[in-house]
Phi, psi and omega in degrees: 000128151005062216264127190289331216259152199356066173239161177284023253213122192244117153272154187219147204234138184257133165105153181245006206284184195284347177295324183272348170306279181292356136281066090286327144306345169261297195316337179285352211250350166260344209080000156300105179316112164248127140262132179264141167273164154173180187237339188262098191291003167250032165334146175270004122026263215279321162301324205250007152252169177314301169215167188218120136291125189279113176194149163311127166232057150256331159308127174291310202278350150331282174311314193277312182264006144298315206260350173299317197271344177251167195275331175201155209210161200208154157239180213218349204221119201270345169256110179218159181262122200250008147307329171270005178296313206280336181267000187265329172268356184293323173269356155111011164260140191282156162197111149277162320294169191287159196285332174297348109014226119018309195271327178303297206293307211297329173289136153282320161332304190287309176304323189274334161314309189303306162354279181302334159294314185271023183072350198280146184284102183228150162337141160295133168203167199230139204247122163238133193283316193212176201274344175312312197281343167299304173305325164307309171299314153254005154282343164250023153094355156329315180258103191243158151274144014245164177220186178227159209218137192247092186297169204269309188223112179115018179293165132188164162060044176055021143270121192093014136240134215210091171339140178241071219265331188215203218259311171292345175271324176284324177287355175310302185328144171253166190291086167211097232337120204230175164200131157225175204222163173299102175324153169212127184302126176213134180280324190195126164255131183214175215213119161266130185236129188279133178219148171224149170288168159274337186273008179102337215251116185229125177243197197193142185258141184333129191310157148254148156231171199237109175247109190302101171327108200277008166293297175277332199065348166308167178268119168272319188216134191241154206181102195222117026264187199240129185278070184236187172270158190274347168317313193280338175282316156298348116356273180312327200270336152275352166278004164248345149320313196287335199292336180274323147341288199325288187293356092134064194305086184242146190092207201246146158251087201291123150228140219245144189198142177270139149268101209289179163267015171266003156094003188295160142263139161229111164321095184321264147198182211234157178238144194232061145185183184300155208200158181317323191296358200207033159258346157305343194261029170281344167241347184246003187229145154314327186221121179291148187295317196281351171270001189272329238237306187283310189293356165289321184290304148022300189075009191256145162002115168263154203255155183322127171273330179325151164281169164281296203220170171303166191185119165243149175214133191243092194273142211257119183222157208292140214275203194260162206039021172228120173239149179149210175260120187305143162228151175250131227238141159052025166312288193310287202277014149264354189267007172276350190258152177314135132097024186243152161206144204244144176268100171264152207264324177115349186276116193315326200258147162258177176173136198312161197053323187338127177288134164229020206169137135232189193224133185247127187250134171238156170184153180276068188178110177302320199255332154313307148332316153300297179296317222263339162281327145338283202293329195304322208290317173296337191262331181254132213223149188233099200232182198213154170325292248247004141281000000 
């Protein structure tokens, strides 16, 4: 085995953003050189790594001479150019997870095929090359609303995705490769997140559920364990076992799934790193996802998924009319109350919806818990000077 811990031994991460933000905190806590790509020199990053690098990480020679300097490389961001990935493993450098992988997941297309290929259970959708063929398509009657519309590539954070309910809403739409799927009546979203090894060696973190900014489309409350049967948790938790198999998968896999109201799971799509869904288990599970994340690239012993205690977590983005330089409002009264600690990210600038922050409530009670995430969400505001 390797030695990772106060060594020359460089991991290096594409993207700088709070996911790497928060790995990076398990890597100090071994002493792991970590270098970051990023593009944005006020990354939330860029301070707090070893070393930080400026780059596109859409550039190929960006991406390809950044993965030249490191000994085994990771992302923090799944759009990255994955042409130089595939010429960077081709020379013999490990990546996690692989790109071929990564060419699945970036596409949505590709992902829902893949779905569909493994037997894995998901929404109907329909793959459209540009938005004419879509309109083409509801204009012969093919197509009914409402429906939700998916850009093929480069979503996240409720961008690029869109309820599609009537003729304005379609022409809205912008021309760029799409899917789109059947609404589906659904009782709860919910989200398992998987971690695998190179030796092969696989846990799972307890289901979560997930409850939605009906606005943003953002995750407003992440809420583990997820107040379902236990019949439904097992389910979900084996279809995101087969979804990693399948992909024959190493490192961590957010898979985000709908629960209908006949109790069937359907796979939403995955995410292939610590992901929103699994930020409570920075205070509330034995082993936190991103350090669970680094030991799957890794190869190392993977650690207890359990919680300690119940974990909610409420993320805190930027309130609506406000853009500028951040200020976070009533910070001081939340820390007063028991079992909360709030994440702030480092990104200077605020702007509606932006994610900037979260907030994690433990407690031995799911539904105190609950109330006591109410009040963090009513009491604390992400507002800006310069309004």
């Amino acid at each position: 085995m390797k030695n990772y811990y106060s060594s020359d031994f460089k991991l290096g991460v594409l993207g700088g953003g709070q996911l790497g933000r928060m790995l990076l905190a398990e890597t100090q806590k071994l002493d792991i050189y970590t270098s970051i790509l990023d593009s944005n020199t006020n990354a939330p990053c860029a301070q707090i790594c070893n070393n930080f690098v400026i780059g596109d990480l859409l550039d190929f020679d960006a991406v390809y001479n950044f993965g030249k300097t490191v000994d085994l490389l990771t992302i923090e961001i799944e759009n990255v150019n994955l042409d130089a990935l595939d010429k960077l493993e081709s020379e013999g450098l490990e990546i996690y997870p692989k790109p071929k992988d990564l060419r699945i997941i970036q596409s949505k297309a590709r992902q829902k095929n893949f779905y569909l290929d493994h037997q894995i259970p998901t929404a109907e959708f329909s793959h459209y090359a540009y938005l004419e063929e879509l309109k083409h398509s509801f204009e012969n009657n093919i197509i009914d609303f409402p429906f939700v519309w998916k850009a093929a590539r480069f979503g996240y954070d409720g961008n690029g995705v869109k309820i599609v309910r009537n003729i304005n809403d379609l022409e809205s739409l912008p021309n760029v490769e799409c899917i789109t799927e059947k609404l589906i009546p659904f009782k709860n979203e919910l989200a398992v997140i998987v971690a695998r090894n190179k030796d092969g060696k696989i846990t799972t973190y307890p289901v979560v559920e997930m409850e939605f900014h009906p606005e943003a489309n953002q995750v407003e409350y992440v809420i583990c364990p997820a107040r379902i049967e236990s019949k439904v948790a097992e389910k979900a938790r084996e279809i995101a076992l087969k979804v990693v198999s399948d992909l024959d998968f190493v490192g961590l896999l957010a898979v985000e799934m709908f629960q209908t109201v006949d109790d069937k799971i359907l796979v939403n799509e995955v995410a292939p790193r610590p992901h929103n869904s699994g930020h409570y288990s920075i205070e509330a599970s034995y082993t936190n996802q991103f350090e669970q994340h680094l030991r799957s690239i890794l190869n190392l012993p993977l650690g207890n998924t359990e919680s300690k205690v119940a974990g909610i977590m409420v993320n805190l983005v930027g309130e609506e009319g406000f853009t500028g330089d951040v200020i976070y409002e009533n910070i001081e009264e939340i820390l007063k109350i028991d079992g909360v600690t709030p994440h702030i990210y480092g990104k200077k600038e605020t702007r509606p919806f932006r994610k900037m922050g979260h907030v994690t409530i433990v407690n031995a009670d799911i539904d105190t818990a609950r109330k006591v995430a109410q009040e963090v969400k009513e009491k604390i505001r992400v507002i800006s000077k310069n309004n």
